[in-house]
KOLNUDO-96664 format. One record per residue (C-alpha): residue in three letters; x, y, z. Coordinates in nm, 3 decimals. Layout:
BEGIN
SITE   code        xx        yy        zz
SITE    ALA         X         Y         Z
...
***
This chain:
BEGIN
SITE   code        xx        yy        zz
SITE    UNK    13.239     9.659    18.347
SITE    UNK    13.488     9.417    18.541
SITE    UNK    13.197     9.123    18.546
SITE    UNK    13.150     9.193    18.145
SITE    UNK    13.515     9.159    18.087
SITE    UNK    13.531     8.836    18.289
SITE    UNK    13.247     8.694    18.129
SITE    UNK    13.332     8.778    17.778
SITE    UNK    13.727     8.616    17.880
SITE    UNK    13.535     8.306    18.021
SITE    UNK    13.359     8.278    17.728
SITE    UNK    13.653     8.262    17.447
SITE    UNK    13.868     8.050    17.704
SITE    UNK    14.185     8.000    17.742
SITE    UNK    14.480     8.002    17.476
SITE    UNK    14.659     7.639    17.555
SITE    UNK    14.437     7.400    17.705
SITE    UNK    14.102     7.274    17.535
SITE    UNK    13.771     7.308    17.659
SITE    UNK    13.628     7.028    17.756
SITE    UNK    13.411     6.787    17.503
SITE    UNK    13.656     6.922    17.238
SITE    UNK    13.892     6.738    17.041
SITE    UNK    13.958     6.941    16.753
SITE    UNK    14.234     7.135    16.702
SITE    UNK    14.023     7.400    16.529
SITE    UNK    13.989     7.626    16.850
SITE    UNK    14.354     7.735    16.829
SITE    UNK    14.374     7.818    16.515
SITE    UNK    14.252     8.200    16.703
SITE    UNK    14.504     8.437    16.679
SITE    UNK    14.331     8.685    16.891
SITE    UNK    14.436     8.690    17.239
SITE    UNK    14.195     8.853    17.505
SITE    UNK    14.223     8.968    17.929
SITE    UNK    14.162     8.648    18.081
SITE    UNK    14.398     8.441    17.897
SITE    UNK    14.754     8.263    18.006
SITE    UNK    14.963     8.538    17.902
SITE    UNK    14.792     8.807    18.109
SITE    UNK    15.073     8.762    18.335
SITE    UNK    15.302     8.813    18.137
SITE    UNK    15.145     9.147    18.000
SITE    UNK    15.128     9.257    18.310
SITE    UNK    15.484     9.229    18.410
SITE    UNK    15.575     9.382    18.106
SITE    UNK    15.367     9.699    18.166
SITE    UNK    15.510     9.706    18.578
SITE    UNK    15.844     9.685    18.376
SITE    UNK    15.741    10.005    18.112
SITE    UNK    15.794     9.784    17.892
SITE    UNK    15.476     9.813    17.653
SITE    UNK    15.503     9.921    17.268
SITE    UNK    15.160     9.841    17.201
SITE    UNK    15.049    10.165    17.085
SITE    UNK    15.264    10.520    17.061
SITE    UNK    15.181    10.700    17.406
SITE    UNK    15.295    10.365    17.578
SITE    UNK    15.569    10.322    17.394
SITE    UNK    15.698    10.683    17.449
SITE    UNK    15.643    10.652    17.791
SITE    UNK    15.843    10.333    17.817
SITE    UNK    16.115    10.476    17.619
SITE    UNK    16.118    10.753    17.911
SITE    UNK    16.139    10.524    18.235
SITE    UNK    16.431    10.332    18.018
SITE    UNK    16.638    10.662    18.002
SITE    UNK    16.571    10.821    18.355
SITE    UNK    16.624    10.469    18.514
SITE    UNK    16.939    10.316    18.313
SITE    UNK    17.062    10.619    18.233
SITE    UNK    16.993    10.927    18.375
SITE    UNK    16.966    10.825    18.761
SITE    UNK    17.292    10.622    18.804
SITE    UNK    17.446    10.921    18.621
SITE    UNK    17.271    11.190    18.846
SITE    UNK    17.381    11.026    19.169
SITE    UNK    17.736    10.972    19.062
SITE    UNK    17.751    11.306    18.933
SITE    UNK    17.617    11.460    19.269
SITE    UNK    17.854    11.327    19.509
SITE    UNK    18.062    11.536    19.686
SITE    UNK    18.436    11.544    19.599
SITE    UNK    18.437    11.450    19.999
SITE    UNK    18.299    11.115    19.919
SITE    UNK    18.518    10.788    19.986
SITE    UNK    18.607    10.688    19.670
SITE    UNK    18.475    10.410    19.468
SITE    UNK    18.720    10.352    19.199
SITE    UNK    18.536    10.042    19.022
SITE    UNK    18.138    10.248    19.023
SITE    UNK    18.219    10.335    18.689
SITE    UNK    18.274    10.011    18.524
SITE    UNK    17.981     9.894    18.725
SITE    UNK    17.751    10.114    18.624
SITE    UNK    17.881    10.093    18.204
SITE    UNK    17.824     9.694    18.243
SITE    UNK    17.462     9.700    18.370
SITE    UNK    17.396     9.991    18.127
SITE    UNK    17.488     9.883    17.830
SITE    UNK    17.359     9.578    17.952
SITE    UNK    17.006     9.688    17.966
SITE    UNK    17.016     9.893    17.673
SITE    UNK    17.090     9.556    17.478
SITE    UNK    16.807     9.366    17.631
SITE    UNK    16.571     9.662    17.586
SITE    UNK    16.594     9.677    17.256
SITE    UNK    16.631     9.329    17.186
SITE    UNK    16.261     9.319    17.386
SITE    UNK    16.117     9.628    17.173
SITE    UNK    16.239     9.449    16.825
SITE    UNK    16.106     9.115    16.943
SITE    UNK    15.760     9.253    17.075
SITE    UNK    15.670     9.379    16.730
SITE    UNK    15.556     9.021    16.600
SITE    UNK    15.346     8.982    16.974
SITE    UNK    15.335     8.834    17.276
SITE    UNK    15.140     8.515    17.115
SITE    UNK    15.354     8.474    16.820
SITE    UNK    15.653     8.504    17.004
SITE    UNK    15.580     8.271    17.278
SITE    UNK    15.534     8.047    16.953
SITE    UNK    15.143     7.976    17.092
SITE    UNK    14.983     7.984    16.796
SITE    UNK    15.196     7.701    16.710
SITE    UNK    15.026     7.514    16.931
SITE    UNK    14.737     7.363    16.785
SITE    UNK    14.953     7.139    16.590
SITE    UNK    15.080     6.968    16.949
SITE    UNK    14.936     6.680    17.172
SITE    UNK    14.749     6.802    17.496
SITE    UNK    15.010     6.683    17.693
SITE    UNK    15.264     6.937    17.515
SITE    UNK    15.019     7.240    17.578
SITE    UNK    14.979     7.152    17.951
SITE    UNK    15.335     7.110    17.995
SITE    UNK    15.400     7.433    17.840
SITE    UNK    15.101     7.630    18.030
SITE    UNK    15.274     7.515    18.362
SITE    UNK    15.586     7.633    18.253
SITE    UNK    15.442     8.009    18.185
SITE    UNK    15.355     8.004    18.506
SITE    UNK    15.651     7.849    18.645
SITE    UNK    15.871     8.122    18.424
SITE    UNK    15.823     8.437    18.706
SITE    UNK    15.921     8.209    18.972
SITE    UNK    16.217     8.153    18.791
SITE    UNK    16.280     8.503    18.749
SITE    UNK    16.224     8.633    19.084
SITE    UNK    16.479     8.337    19.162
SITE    UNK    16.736     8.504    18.990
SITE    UNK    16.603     8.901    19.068
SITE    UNK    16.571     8.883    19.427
SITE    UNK    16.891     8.801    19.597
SITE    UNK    17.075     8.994    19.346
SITE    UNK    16.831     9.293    19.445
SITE    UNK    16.828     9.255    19.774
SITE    UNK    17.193     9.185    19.773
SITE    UNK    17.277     9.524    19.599
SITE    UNK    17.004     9.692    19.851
SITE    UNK    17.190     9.595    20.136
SITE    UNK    17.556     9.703    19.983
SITE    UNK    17.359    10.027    19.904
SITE    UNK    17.221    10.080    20.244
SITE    UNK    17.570     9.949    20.381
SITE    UNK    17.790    10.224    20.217
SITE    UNK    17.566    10.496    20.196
SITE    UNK    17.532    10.460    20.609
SITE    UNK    17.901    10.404    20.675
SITE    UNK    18.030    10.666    20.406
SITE    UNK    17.768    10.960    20.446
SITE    UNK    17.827    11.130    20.134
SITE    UNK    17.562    11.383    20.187
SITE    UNK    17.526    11.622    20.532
SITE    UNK    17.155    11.575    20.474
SITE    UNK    17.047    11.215    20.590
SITE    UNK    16.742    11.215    20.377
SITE    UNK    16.946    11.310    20.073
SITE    UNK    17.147    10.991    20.168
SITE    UNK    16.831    10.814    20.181
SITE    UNK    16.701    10.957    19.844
SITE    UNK    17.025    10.856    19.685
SITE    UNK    16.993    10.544    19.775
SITE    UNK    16.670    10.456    19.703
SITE    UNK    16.747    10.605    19.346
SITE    UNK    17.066    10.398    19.295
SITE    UNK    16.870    10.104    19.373
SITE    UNK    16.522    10.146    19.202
SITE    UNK    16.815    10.175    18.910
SITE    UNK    16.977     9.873    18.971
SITE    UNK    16.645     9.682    19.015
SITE    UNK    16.506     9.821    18.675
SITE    UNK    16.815     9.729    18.483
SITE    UNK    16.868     9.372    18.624
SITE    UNK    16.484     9.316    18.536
SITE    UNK    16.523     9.417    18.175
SITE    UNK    16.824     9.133    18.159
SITE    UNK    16.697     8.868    18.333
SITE    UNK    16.324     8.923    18.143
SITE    UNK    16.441     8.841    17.836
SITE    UNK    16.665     8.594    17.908
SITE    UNK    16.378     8.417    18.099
SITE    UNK    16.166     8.458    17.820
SITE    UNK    16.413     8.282    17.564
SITE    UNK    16.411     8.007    17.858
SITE    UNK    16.003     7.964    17.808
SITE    UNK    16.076     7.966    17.431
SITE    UNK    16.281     7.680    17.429
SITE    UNK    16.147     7.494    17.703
SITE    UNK    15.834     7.450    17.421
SITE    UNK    16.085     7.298    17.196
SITE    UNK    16.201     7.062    17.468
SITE    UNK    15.822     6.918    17.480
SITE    UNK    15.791     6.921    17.154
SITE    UNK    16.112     6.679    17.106
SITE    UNK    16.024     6.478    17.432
SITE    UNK    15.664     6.430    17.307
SITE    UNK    15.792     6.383    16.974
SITE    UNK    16.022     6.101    17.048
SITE    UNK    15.826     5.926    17.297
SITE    UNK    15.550     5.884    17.025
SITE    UNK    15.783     5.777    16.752
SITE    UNK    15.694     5.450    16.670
SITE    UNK    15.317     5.562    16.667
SITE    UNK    15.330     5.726    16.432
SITE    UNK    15.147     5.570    16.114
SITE    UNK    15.326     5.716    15.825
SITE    UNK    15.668     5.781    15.761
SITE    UNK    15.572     6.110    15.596
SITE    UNK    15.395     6.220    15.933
SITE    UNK    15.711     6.185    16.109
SITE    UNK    15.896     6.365    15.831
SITE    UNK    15.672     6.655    15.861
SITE    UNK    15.635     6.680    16.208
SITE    UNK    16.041     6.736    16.217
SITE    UNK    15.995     6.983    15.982
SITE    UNK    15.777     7.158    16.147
SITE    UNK    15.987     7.191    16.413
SITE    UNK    16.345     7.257    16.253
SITE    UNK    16.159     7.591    16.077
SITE    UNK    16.064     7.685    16.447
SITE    UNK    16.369     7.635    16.572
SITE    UNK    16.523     7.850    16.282
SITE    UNK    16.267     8.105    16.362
SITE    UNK    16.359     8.119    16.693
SITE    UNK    16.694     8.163    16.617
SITE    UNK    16.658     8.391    16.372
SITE    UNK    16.483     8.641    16.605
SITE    UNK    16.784     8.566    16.941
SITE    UNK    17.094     8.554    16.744
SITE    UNK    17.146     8.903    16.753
SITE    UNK    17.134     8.876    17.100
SITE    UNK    17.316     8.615    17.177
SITE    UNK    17.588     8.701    17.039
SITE    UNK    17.594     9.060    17.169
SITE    UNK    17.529     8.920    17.537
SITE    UNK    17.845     8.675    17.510
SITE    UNK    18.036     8.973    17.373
SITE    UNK    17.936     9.244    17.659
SITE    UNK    17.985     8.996    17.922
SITE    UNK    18.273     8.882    17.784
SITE    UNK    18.455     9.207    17.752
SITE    UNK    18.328     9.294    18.098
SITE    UNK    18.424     8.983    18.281
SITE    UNK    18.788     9.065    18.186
SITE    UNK    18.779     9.438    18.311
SITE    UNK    18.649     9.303    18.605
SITE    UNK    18.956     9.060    18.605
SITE    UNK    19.213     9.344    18.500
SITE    UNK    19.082     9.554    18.730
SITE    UNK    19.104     9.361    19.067
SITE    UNK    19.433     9.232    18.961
SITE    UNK    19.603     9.555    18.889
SITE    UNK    19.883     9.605    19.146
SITE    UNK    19.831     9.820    19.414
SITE    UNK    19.409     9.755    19.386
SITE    UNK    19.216     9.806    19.670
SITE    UNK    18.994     9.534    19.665
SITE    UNK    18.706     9.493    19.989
SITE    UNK    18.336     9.444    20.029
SITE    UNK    18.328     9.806    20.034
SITE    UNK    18.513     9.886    19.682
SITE    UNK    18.437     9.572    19.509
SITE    UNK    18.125     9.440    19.640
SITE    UNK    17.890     9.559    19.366
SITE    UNK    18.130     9.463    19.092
SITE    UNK    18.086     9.112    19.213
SITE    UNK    17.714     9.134    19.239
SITE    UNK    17.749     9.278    18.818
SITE    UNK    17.936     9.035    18.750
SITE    UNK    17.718     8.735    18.886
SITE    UNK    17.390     8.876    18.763
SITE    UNK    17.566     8.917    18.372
SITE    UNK    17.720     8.550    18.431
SITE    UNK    17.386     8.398    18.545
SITE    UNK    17.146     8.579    18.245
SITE    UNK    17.433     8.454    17.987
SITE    UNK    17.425     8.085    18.140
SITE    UNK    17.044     8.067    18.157
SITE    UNK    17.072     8.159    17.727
SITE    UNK    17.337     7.941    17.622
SITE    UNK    17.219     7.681    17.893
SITE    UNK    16.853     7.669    17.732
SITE    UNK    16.977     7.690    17.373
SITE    UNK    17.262     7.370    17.390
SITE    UNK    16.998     7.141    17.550
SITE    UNK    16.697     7.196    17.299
SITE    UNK    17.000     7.112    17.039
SITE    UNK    17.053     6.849    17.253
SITE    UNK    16.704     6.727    17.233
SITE    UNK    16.688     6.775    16.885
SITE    UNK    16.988     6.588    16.775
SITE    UNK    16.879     6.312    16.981
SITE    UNK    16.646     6.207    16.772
SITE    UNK    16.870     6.086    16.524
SITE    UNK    16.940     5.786    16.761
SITE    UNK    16.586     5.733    16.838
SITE    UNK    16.497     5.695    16.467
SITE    UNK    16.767     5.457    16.447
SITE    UNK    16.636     5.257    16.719
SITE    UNK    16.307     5.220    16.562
SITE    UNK    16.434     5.198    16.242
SITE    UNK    16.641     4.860    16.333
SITE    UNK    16.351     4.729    16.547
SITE    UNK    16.080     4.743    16.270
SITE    UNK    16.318     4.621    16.052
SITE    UNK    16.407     4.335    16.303
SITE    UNK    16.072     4.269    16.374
SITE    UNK    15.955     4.246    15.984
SITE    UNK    16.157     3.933    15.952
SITE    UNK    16.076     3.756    16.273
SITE    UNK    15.719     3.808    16.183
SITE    UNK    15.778     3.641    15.821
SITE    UNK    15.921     3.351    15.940
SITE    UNK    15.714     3.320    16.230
SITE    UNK    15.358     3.448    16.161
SITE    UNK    15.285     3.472    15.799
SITE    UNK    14.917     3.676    15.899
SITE    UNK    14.950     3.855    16.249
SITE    UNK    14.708     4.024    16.359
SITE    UNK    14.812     4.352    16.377
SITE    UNK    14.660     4.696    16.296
SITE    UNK    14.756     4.848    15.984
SITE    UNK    15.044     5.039    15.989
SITE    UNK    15.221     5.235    15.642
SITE    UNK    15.505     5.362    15.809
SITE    UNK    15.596     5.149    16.056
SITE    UNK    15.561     4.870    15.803
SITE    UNK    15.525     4.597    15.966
SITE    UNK    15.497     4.279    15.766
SITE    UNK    15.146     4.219    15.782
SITE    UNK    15.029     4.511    15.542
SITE    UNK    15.236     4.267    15.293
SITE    UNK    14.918     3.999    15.384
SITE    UNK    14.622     4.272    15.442
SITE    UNK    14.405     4.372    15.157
SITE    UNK    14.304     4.757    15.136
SITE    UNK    13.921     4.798    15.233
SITE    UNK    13.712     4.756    14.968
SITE    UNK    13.898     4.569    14.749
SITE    UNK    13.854     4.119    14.889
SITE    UNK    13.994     3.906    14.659
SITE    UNK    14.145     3.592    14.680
SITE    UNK    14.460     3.722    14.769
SITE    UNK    14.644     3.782    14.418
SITE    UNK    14.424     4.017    14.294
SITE    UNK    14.317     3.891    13.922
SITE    UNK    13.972     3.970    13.933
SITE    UNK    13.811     4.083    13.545
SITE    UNK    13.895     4.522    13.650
SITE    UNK    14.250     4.460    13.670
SITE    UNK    14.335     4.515    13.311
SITE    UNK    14.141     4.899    13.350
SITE    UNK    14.459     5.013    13.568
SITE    UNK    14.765     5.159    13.468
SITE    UNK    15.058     4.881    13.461
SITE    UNK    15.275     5.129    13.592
SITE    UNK    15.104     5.186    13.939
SITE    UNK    15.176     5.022    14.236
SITE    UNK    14.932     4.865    14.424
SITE    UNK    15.073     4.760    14.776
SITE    UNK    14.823     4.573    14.871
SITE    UNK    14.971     4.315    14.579
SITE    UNK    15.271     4.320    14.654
SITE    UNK    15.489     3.988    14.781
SITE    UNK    15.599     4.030    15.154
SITE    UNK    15.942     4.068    15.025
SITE    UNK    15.852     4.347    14.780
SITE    UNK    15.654     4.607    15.027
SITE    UNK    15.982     4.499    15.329
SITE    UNK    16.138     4.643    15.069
SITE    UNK    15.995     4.940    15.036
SITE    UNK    15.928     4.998    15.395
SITE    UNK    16.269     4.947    15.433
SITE    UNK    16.363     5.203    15.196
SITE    UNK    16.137     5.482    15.362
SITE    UNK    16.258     5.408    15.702
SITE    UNK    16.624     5.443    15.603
SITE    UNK    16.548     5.740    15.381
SITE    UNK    16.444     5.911    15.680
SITE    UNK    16.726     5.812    15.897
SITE    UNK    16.929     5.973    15.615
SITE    UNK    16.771     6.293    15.640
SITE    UNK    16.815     6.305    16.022
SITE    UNK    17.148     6.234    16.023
SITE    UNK    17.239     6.519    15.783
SITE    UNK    16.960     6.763    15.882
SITE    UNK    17.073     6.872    16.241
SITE    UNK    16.836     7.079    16.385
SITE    UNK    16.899     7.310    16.674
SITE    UNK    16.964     7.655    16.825
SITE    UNK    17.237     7.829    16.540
SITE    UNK    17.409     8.166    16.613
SITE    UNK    17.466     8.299    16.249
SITE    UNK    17.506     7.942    16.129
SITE    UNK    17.723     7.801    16.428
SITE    UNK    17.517     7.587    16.605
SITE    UNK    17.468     7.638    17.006
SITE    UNK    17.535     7.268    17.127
SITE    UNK    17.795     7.129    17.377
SITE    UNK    18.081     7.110    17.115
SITE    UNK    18.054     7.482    17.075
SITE    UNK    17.995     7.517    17.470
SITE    UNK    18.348     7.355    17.515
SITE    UNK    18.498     7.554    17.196
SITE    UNK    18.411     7.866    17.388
SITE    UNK    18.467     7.778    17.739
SITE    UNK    18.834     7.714    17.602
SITE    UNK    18.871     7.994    17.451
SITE    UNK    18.721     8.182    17.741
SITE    UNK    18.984     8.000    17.975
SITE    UNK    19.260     8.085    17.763
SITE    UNK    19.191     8.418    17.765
SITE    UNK    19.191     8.439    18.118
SITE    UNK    19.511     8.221    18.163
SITE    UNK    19.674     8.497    17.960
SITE    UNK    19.535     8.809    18.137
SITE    UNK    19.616     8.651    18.451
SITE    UNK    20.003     8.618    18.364
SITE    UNK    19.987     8.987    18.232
SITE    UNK    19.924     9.071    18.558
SITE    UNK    19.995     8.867    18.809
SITE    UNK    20.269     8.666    18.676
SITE    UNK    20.073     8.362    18.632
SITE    UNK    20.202     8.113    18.356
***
């Protein structure tokens, strides 16, 4: 059964790259995904994770491990220690943060697996890319768990430690292996609930790191382009993605910088009270919170400002070629009347002003006996005076500047758009805040 799986996998291939001795983009035009493809990976850390809504049993059953682990365990074990207990006066905001925490990316993750792993990876977008784009974007899926073990481990086996620490010194229980259970339970919960964060913020990292390729590809091959119309609709193509992508994180987003927001400055209000007792042993896993919420909320808002980046960028690169084709147009008409260059309608350069379409020789003003059959009113280029189709290339070229300049695409949060200028807005604002708690309570002005 495992050989006829394989086979029938190795047969379909793979979702990104192309099989060899094939050009065409046809082949991803599939929207079936199978076993042996790049996101098995994926699927499989999502089903280690119970996180799998791909039919109702699964989906029940992942709705279960969600409640006893972010909810029902960290409650339990509070709940069970003994009034005897040393005290650990900031557990409670600790265990609210990474809760509600969770609970936002878990349902951001249930509401955002509904269109599919495929279409939300944005992979059957991918047949409209170059090779290079899809190879790029192949090694970052499997780059993508190495980034999130980067951020899961030392925060897990940070809190493991701090667990093992306090429950050895403190002894709660009489019982050493209820100790031990405890334990383990209060960190299989803290594992469980940093996952869920850090998987979707990781996966909003893959997401855009698409885009970037796209826009890196996309401007490197600018002046290659043949048609000003291609260029056009290749940055449409990707603006709509990017408000797609948008559409489907906001919500998110926005809830993330909220909840770590308001948590940050409990944190902050709570260390700074007066008489606080603040040590490795009270505060240690508040710090750990803290850094793992920081760290998913930079990864998001450091993802979405640089594909806006990239996106924006653009606009100078179109410029660029804009003033060189234009530059180049009228060294080439004083210079070379005929070049020999290859045909080029967007790019324009002057010798499509000289060149006569295929199929149509004349003696180079076109009055053979047909000409009085066409319209007066159409425009044949290919009669046109040098100064004439300039002109027009001119016009395209600038018309699409235009459009650039005043169609920003990027990563937008319910219309505000996720770029540097908002990073600094908000890091002000953040700062601010701060300042002001800070002289509330420890006289800092």
């Amino acid at each position: 059964m495992a050989d006829n799986r394989s086979a029938a996998a190795a047969a379909v291939g793979p979702l990104l790259l192309p099989r060899k001795k094939s050009s065409s983009a046809a082949q991803y035009t599939r929207s079936a995904s199978h076993a042996g493809d790049e996101l098995r990976s994926f699927r499989a850390c999502l089903r280690w994770m119970c996180i799998d809504h791909t039919d109702g049993p699964r989906s029940a059953g992942s709705w279960a491990v969600f409640f006893l682990l972010a909810v029902a365990a960290p409650a339990a074990v509070t709940l069970a220690l003994p009034a005897s207990a040393p005290p650990r006066p900031l557990d409670g905001q600790v265990q609210v943060s990474l809760t509600l925490a969770a609970t936002l990316a878990f349902l951001s993750l249930c509401s955002l697996l509904r269109v599919g792993l495929r279409r939300l990876l944005c992979i059957d977008r991918l047949r409209h890319d170059s090779d290079e784009v899809r190879a790029g974007y192949t090694a970052q899926l499997n780059r993508s768990f190495r980034v999130l073990a980067c951020f899961l481990a030392p925060c897990s086996l940070a809190d493991a430690a701090y667990k093992v620490y306090w429950y050895w010194i403190a002894a709660p229980f009489r019982s050493p292996w209820w100790n031990a259970a405890a334990c383990a339970l209060e960190t299989a919960s803290w594992v469980y609930r940093t996952a869920v964060f850090f998987m979707i913020c990781v996966l909003f990292r893959v997401i855009c790191y698409l885009q970037v390729l796209r826009m890196v590809g996309f401007a490197r091959e600018f002046g290659r382009f043949a048609d000003v119309a291609v260029v056009l609709e290749h940055h449409r193509r990707i603006r709509d993605q990017l408000r797609r992508i948008s559409h489907r994180y906001r919500r998110f987003i926005i809830f993330c910088l909220v909840l770590v927001t308001a948590s940050q400055f409990s944190a902050l209000l709570a260390t700074t009270r007066p008489h606080a007792r603040i040590n490795i042993a009270t505060a240690g896993e508040l710090a750990l919170c803290s850094v793992s919420l920081v760290a998913g909320l930079l990864v998001c808002l450091h993802s979405a400002a640089k594909i806006t980046h990239k996106t924006q960028a653009i606009t100078s690169v179109a410029a660029a070629w804009h003033a060189d084709a234009t530059i180049h147009a009228f060294d080439n008409d004083l210079e070379d009347p005929d070049p020999a260059l290859p045909t080029a309608t967007g790019y324009l350069a002057p010798a499509n002003a000289y060149r006569v379409a295929p199929g149509e020789e004349s003696d180079g003003y076109g009055d053979d006996d047909d000409d009085d059959t066409r319209s007066e009113d159409s425009i044949d280029e290919s009669k046109l005076v040098p100064f004439q189709v300039n002109n027009m290339c001119f016009q395209k070229r600038q018309a699409l500047v235009n459009y650039l300049e005043n169609n920003r695409a990027g990563i937008t949060v319910y219309g505000f758009v996720v770029d540097r200028t908002w990073l600094h807005a908000l890091f002000m604002i953040e700062f601010s805040l701060v300042m002001w708690l800070l002289g509330k309570t420890v006289g800092i002005s």
